[in-house]
C-alpha positions, 0 to 999 in steps of 0.5 A: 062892106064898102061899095064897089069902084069901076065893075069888078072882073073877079069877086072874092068871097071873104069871111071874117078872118079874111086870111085865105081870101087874101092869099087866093087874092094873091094867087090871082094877082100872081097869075095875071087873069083878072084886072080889077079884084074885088074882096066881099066879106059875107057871112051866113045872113047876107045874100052875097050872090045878091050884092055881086050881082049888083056890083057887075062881076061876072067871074067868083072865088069864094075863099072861105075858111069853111068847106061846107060854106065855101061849097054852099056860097059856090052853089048859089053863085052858080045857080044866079048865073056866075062864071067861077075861077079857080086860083092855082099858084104858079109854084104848084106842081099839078099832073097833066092829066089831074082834074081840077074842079072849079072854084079850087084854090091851090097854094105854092108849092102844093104837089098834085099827081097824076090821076088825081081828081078834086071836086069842085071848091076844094082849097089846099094849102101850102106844101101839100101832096096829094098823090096819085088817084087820090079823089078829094070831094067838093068844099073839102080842105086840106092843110098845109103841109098834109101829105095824102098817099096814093089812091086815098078818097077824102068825102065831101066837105072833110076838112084836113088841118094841118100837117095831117098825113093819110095812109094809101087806100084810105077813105074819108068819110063826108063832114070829116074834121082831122086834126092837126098832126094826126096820122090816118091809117084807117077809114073814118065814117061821115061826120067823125072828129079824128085826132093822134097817132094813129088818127082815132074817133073822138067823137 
């Protein structure tokens, strides 16, 4: 990791592949909240809470690629007495009356509508909808270009991969990995991987 230049206002966590990292980057900088940005790689053995602190940031994204470790990180981070943002595109549509959690990241063109509830560290990737009272638990994922119908309830830590689409009133359990181009028009349990049209356990 290379040292920190003049204290940063905002740190993003990255990991290795630093892809959403760089786009939440983008967002911020798009947005105009923060001056000096600084992008951390961590992984499961550094004390990342320990470094940002000494680096003086008072404000966090983590943009990691894992829901469960992107909520974990988000965790810590808070209980050390960090402030966290969230990244929204300013090409996002999100409803007036939408409950964005903290520490999400919302890419262009992601369609959020009325009576819509995210957890915290939630991250949406481009194009997206997600309807009306849809509740989407903390660290869940959903892909770019997924569409989720009305009133559908996505478990903590669930992740949605590409282009996945999901029947109204349906639920997604915890720890859920749907993916890509599967077509959910029933419930899936806590833990299941789901694939195909319809979208079946696979495991």
């Amino acid at each position: 990791m290379s040292p920190f230049s003049p204290q940063p206002d905002l740190i993003i966590f990255a990991d290795a592949q630093g892809t959403l990292a760089i786009i939440a980057a983008e967002i911020v900088a798009l947005c105009g909240r923060m001056g000096n940005v600084e992008l951390v790689t961590v992984n499961a053995e550094d004390d990342a809470v320990a470094l940002v602190k000494a680096g003086g940031a008072r404000h966090f994204l983590v943009a990691v690629e894992s829901g469960p470790h992107r909520l974990d990180l988000f965790h810590k981070a808070v209980a050390a007495g960090l402030t966290p943002v969230s990244a929204v595109h300013p090409r996002a549509v999100i409803a007036a009356d939408a409950i964005i959690g903290a520490g999400c990241i919302i890419a262009a063109g992601v369609i959020v509508n009325p009576g819509a509830r995210l957890g915290e560290a939630v991250c949406i990737g481009i194009g997206a909808t997600i309807d009306h009272h849809c509740n989407l638990g903390d660290g869940v994922t959903i892909g770019s270009g997924c569409h989720l119908a009305g009133g559908v309830t996505v478990g903590r830590g669930s992740e949605l991969r590409l282009g996945v689409v999901v029947r109204d009133h349906t639920a997604i359990g915890d720890n859920v990995i749907v993916r890509a181009g599967a077509v959910v028009v029933s419930s899936l349990p806590d833990g299941v991987i789901a694939d195909g049209i319809p979208a079946r356990c696979i495991d």
